[in-house]
N, C-alpha and C positions, 0 to 999 in steps of 0.2 A: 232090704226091709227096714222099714222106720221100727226104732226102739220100743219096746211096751215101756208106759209110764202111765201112773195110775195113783190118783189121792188115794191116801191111806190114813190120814186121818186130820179131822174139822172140828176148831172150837172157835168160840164166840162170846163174847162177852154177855152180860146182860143188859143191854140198850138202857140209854139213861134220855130225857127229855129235854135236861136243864143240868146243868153244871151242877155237878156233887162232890166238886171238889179234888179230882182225882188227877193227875199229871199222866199224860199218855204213859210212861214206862209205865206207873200202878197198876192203867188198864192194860198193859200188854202181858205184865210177868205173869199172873194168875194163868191163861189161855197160852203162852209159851211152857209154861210147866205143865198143863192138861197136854198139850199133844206132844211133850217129851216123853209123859209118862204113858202115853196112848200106845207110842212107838216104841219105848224102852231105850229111843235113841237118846245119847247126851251133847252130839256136835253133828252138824249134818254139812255136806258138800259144799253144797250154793246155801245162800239167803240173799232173799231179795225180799225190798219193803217196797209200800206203797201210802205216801201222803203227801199233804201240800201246806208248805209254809206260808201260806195265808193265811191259813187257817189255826194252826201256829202263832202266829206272829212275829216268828223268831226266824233267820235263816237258817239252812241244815236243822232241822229241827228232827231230822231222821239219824240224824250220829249219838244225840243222846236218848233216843230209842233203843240203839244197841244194846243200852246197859243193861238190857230187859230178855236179850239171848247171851250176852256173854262173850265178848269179842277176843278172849285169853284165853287158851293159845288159839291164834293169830286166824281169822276166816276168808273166807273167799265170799264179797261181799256187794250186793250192791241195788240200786234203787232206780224207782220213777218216780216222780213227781203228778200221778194220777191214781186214779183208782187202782188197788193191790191187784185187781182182776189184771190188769198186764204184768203185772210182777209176777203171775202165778204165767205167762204167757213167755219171759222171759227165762225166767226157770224152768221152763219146759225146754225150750231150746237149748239151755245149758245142757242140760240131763242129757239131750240127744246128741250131743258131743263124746258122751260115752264113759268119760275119763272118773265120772261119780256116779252114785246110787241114788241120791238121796238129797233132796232140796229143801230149806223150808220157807215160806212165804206167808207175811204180813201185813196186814194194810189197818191204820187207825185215821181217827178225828174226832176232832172235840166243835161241834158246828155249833154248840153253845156260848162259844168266847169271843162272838162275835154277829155284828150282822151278815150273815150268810149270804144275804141278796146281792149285797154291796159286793161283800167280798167277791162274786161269781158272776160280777161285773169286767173282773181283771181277764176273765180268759176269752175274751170280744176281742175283734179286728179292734186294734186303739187307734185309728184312723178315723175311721166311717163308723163305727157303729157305737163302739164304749163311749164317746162324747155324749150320745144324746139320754148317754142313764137309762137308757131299758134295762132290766133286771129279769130273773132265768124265767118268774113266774111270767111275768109281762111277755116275752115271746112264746112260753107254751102256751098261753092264752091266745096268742098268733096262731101258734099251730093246732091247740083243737077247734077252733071257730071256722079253721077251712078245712080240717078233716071234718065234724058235723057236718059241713056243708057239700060235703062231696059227697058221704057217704052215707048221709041221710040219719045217721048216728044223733041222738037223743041225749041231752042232759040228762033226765033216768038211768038211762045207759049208763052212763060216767058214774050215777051215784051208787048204781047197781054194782059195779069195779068195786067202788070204795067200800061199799058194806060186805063185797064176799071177803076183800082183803080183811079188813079190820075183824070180822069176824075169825079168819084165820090166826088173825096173829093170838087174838085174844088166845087161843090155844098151841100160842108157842110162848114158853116161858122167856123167851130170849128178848122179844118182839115188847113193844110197848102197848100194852093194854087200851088202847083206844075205845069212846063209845061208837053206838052209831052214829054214822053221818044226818044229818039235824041243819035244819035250819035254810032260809033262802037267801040270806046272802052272799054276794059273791064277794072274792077274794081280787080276780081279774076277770072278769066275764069272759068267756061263759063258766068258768074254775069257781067251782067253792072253796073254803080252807079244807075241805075235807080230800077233795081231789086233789091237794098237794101232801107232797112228801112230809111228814114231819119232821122237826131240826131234831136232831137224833146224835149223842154223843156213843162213840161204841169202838170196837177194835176185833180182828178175827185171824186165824191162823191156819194155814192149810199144810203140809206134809206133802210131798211127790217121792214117789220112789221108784225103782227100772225096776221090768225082770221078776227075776228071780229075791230080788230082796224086796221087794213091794209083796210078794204073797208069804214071803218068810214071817213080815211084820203086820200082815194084815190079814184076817181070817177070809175078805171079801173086797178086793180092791176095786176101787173106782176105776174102769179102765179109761184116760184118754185118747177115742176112738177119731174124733177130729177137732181141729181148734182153729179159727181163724178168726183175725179180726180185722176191720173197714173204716173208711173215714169216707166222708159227706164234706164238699166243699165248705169254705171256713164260714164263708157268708150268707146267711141263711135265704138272702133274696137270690139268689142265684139257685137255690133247692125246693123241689114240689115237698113243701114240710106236710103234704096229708101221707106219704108212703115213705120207707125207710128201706132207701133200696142199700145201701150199706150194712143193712140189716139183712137183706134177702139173699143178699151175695155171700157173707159170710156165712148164712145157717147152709149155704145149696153147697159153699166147700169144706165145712166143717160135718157134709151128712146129718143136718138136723132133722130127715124124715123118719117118721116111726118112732117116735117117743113118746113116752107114758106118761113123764112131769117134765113141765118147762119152770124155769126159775128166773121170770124177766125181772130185770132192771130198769122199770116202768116208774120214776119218780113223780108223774102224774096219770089221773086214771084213763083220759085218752092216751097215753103213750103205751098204753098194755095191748090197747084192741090195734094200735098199727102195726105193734109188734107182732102180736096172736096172725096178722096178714100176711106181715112179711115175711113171718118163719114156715106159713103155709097149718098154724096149730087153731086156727078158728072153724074147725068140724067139729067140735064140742068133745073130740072122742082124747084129750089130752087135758090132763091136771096143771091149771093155771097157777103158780105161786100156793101151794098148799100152806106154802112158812107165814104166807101172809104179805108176802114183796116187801116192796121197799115203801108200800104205803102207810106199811106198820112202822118200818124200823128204819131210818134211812142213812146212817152212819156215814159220812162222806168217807170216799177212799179207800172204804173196807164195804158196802153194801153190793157193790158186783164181786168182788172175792166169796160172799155171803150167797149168790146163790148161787155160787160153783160148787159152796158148800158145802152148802141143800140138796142141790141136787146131787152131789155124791154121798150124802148119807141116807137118801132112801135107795141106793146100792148098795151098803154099808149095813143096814137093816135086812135088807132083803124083800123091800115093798114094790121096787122096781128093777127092770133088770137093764133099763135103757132113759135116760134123761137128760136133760137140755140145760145149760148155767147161763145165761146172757150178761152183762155185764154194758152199761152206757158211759158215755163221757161226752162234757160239751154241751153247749144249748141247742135243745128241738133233737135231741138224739143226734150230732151229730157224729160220733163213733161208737161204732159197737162191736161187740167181744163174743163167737158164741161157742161155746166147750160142748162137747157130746162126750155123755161119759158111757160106760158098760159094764154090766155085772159079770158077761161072759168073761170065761178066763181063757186065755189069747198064745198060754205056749204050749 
């Protein structure tokens, strides 16, 4: 029988727009003391981070993050270099090694300390494709111009995404206050700015624990019921970019049927509806990004740990008893990440 392991507890920074001056460890120690003291824990088994020195600027730019959990006496430690959503994916499988209770996982970025576009230039085939300077906006505009056109999907559509999100975040203190979507210019056609992610500086923290010590320290554990994640060939002309079948595979092994709230990793507003397809969640009868997605808040490196969250804290509350985390990497979606969590308690 696979091990019970289940979030037990989710902080978050408060999303910044524009550089306020703050050095990742500032933003991390605040939210590693929120879920130390959530948990009562003061050293946890595993730690695993998640960011990218590009974004940085510096190499290993995740060793002086440490200073921010405390690496004396001495941790079992260690990272990726993408989104915290696979660090919380790597910490999983530690945990089900058996030998620990208790993991904790990080992911930050500060996407204000630089051009982002540029920077998310570096993770292209550097052969064939990084030469010719497309940038992540310029290929999603690839891929919703032939998703619209397959699927008969509407520009309103897209704006209609933008304005439920933004309207959500507006009612998540965490999320960046955005207006409504306004205006006919485009950004990359058929893309407004409003259909893109906003550069979002931010950092988040998630808890895992087994067993018997995840309901010791948690009133209402998130259960991890399935988790799997996909890759999408590297080169996007080789992939039908209107359907996210790396997406459809991991939500079919990870049991993403029958959920109440999904928490996609949609960094543009067509990339939500091929999502809402691929996970099988476009019968309207499930709650899309209530947090607001990543249209509100889009943190690099930590925004898919963010809605594994999310969606473990309406388990956590008690508003749902079955929910969805997805998490993206890559341009046109190529990898995705999808966690099923559960309120039901499993021993």
């Amino acid at each position: 029988m696979t091990r019970e392991i289940a979030v037990i507890a989710f902080a978050q920074t408060r999303h910044s727009a524009e550089d306020e001056g703050l050095a990742e460890i500032e933003m991390l120690a605040p939210i590693i003391t929120e879920v130390k003291q959530k948990t009562g824990l003061k050293q946890f088994g595993f730690t695993c981070s998640g960011s990218c020195d590009y974004l940085a600027g510096a190499p290993f730019s995740f060793v002086s993050a440490l200073d921010a959990v405390g690496a004396w006496p001495p941790i079992s430690e260690s990272h990726v270099e993408m989104d915290a959503a696979w660090a919380l994916y790597e910490a999983w499988v530690r945990l089900l090694h058996g030998d620990i209770d208790t993991a904790l996982v990080y992911g930050f970025g500060k996407s204000s300390q630089g051009d982002l576009r540029t920077i998310l230039t570096q993770q292209l085939d550097p052969y064939h494709l990084a030469p010719l300077g497309i940038d992540a906006v310029s290929l999603a505009a690839l891929q919703a111009r032939a998703y619209l056109e397959r699927s008969g999907t509407t520009e309103d559509d897209l704006r209609a995404v933008a304005a439920r999100s933004r309207q959500a975040g507006r009612d998540n203190p965490f999320a960046l206050h955005l207006p409504e979507p306004e205006g006919d210019e485009y950004d990359v056609a058929p893309l407004r700015p409003y259909d893109v992610a906003p550069i979002t500086d931010g950092a988040a923290a998630i808890v895992l624990a087994s067993g018997d010590k995840a309901r010791e320290l948690c009133e209402r554990p998130a259960w991890i019921t399935g988790i799997d994640h996909r890759t999408e060939p590297h080169s996007p002309g080789v992939r039908d970019l209107t359907r996210s079948e790396s997406a459809r595979i991991a939500g079919e092994k990870a049991g993403a049927a029958g959920v109440e709230v999904a928490e996609l990793h949609a960094q543009f507003s067509h990339e939500e509806l091929i999502l809402k397809e691929a996970l099988g969640l476009d019968g309207g009868e499930v709650a899309v990004n209530p947090s607001g997605g990543a249209l509100s808040a889009n943190p690099m490196m930590a925004a898919g740990l963010i809605r594994i969250g999310e969606a473990a804290s309406r388990i956590h509350d008690g508003t749902a008893t079955r929910t969805l985390g997805h998490a993206s990497s890559g341009p046109c979606l190529q990898q995705n990440l999808v966690c099923v969590l559960s309120g039901e308690d499993h021993g």
